[in-house]
C-alpha positions as CSV (number, residue, x, y, z in Angstrom):
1,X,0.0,0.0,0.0
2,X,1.2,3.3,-0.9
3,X,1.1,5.9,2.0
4,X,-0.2,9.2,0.8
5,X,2.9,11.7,0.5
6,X,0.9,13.9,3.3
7,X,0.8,11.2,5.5
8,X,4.3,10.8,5.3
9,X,5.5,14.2,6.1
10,X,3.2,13.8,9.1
11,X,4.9,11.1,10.5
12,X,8.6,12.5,9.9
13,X,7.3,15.9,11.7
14,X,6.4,13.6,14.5
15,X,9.2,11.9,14.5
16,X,11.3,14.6,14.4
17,X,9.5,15.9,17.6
18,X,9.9,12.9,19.5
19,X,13.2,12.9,18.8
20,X,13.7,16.1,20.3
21,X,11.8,15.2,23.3
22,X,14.0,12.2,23.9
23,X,16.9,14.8,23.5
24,X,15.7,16.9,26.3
25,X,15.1,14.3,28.4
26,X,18.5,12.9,27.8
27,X,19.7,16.4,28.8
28,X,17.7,17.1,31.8
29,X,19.3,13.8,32.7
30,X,22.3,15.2,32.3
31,X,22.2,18.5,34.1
32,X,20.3,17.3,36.6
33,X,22.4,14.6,37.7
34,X,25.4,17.1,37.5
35,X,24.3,20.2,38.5
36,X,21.6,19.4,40.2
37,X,17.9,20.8,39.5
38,X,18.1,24.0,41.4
39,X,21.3,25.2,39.9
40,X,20.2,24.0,36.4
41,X,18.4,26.3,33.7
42,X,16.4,26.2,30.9
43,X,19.8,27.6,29.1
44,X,21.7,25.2,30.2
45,X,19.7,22.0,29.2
46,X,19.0,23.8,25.8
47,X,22.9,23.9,25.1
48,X,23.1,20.3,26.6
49,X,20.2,18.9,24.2
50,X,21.8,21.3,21.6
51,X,18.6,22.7,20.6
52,X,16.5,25.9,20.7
53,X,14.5,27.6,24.1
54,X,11.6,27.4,21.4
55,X,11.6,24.3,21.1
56,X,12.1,23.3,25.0
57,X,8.6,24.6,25.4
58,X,7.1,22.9,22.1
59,X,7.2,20.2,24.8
60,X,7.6,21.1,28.4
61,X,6.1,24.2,30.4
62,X,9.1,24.9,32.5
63,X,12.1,23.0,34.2
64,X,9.9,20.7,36.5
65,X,7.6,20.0,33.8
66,X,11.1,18.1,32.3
67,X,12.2,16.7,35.6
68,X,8.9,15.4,36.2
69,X,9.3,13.8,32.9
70,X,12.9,12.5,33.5
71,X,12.0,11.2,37.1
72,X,9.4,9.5,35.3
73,X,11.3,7.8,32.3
74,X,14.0,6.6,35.2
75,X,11.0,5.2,37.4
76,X,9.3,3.5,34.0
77,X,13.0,1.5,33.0
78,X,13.7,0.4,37.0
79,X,10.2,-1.1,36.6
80,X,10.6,-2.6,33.4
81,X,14.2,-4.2,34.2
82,X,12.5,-6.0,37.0
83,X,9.6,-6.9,35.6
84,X,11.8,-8.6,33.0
85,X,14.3,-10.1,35.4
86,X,11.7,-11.6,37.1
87,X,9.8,-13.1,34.3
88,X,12.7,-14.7,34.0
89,X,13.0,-17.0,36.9
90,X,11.3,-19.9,38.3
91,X,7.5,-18.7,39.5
92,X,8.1,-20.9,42.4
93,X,11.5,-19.6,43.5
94,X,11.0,-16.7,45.6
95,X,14.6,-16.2,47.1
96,X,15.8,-16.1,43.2
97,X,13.2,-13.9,41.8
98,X,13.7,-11.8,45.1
99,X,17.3,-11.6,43.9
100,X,16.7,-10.9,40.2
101,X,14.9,-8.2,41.4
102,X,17.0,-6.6,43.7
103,X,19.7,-6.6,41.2
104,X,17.4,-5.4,38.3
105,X,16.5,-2.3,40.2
106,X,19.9,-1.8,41.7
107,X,21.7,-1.7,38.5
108,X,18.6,0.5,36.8
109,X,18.3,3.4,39.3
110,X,22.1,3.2,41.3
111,X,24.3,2.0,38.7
112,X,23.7,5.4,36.5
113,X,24.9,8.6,39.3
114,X,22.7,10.6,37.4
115,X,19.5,8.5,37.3
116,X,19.9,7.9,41.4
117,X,20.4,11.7,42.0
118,X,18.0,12.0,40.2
119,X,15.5,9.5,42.0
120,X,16.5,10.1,45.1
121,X,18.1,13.7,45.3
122,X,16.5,16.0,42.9
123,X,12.8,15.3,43.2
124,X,12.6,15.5,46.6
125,X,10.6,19.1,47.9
126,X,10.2,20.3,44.3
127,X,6.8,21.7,45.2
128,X,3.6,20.2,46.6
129,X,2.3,18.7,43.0
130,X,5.9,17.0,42.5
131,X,5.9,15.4,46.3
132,X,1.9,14.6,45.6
133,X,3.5,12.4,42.9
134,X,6.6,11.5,44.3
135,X,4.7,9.4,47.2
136,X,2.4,8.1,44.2
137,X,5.1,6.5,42.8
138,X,6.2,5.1,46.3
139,X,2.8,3.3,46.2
140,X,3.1,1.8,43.2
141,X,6.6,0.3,43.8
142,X,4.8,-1.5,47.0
143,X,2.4,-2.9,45.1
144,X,4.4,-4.5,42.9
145,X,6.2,-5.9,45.3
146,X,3.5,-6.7,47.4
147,X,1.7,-8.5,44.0
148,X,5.4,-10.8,43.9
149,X,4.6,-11.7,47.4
150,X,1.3,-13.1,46.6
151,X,2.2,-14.8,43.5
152,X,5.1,-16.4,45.4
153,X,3.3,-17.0,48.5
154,X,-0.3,-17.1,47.6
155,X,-3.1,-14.8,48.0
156,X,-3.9,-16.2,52.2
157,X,-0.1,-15.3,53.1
158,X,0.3,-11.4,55.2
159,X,3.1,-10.6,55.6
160,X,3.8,-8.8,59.6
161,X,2.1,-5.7,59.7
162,X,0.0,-5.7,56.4
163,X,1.2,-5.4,53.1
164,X,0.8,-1.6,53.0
165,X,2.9,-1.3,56.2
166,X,5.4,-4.2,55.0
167,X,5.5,-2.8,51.5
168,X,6.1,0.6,52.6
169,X,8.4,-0.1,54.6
170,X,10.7,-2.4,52.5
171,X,10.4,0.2,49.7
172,X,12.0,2.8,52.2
173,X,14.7,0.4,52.9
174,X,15.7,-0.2,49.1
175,X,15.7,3.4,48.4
176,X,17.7,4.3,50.8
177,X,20.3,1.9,50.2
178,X,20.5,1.9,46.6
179,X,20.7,5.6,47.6
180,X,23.7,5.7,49.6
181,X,25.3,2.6,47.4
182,X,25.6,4.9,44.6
183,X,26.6,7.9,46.0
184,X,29.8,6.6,48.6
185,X,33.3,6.0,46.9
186,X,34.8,3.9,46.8
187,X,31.3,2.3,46.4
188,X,31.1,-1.1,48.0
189,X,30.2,-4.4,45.9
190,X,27.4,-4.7,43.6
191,X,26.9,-8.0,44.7
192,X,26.7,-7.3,48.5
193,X,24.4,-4.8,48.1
194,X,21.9,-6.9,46.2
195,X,22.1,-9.5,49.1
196,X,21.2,-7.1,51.6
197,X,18.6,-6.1,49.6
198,X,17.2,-9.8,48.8
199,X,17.6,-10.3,52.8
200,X,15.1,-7.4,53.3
201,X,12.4,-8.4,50.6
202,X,13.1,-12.3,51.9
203,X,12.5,-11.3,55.7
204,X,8.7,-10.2,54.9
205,X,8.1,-13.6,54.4
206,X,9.3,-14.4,57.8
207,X,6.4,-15.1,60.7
């Protein structure tokens, strides 16, 4: 089938603007990773993207507009990496999938200093919409987590406390770590921090 030469120019102008979205967000990324969000400027992540103040607000409204969006793009990979990783292993081996997914998130969100400053750094006390949002995201994280623990322990195991309160609290925990595992140098091992981690999500299933 022929597409209509209209058509066509459509989709390149499209493409062409998603292209320069992906470019911002590369360079929010960038900036705000190394200079950090209040210190950053709409100048400065134009020269990083290498594109036009015009264009920065064909797409975003002002500078948390984009880290909104960043924050968001980091929280969507993490999520996706483990959700992989975990596909990936045995249904009926907890301790592994608890694993994969330790290391999955760890090497998503800590590995990259700019995607954990990021995650755990920038977005914090942005305004009251960004926090609103932040905590959001907190939720969903526990569910996920608390939807592995069913699957692997089925739907009449509760964990200590409630899966809100065991959830919750196991999120804070990995964020933290991860956190301060990729912000120390010499960083400690990769591997030692994904044990810890495993440790924590395996001790919810403890009585």
């Amino acid at each position: 089938m022929t597409v209509p030469s209209s058509s066509r120019s459509s989709s390149r102008v499209d493409d062409r603007r998603a292209q320069r979205r992906d470019r911002f967000l590369l360079a929010g990324l960038a900036v705000f990773g190394e200079a950090g969000y209040r210190n950053s400027s709409i100048t400065s992540i134009c020269k990083a993207a290498g594109l036009a103040r015009a264009q920065f607000y064909e797409h975003f409204a002002n500078r948390e507009e984009l880290l909104l969006a960043v924050y968001n793009a980091v929280q969507v990979d993490a999520r996706q990496a483990v959700a992989a990783a975990v596909a990936d292993t045995a249904a009926d081996d907890f301790v592994t999938r608890a694993r994969a997914a330790m290391r999955a998130y760890a090497e998503s969100v800590g590995s990259d200093v700019h995607r954990a400053r990021v995650s755990f750094v920038e977005c914090v006390g942005v305004s009251d919409d960004f926090e609103r949002h932040r905590i959001e995201q907190r939720e969903v994280w526990a569910d996920f987590f608390a939807t592995e623990l069913r699957l692997a322990l089925g739907q009449d195991f509760t964990p200590v406390g409630g899966y809100r309160t065991a959830a919750t609290g196991f999120i804070g925990a990995l964020m933290a770590l991860v956190h301060q595992w990729s912000s120390t140098e010499p960083r400690t091992g990769f591997d030692d921090l994904v044990e810890v981690l495993t440790r924590f999500l395996v001790a919810l299933t403890l009585p």
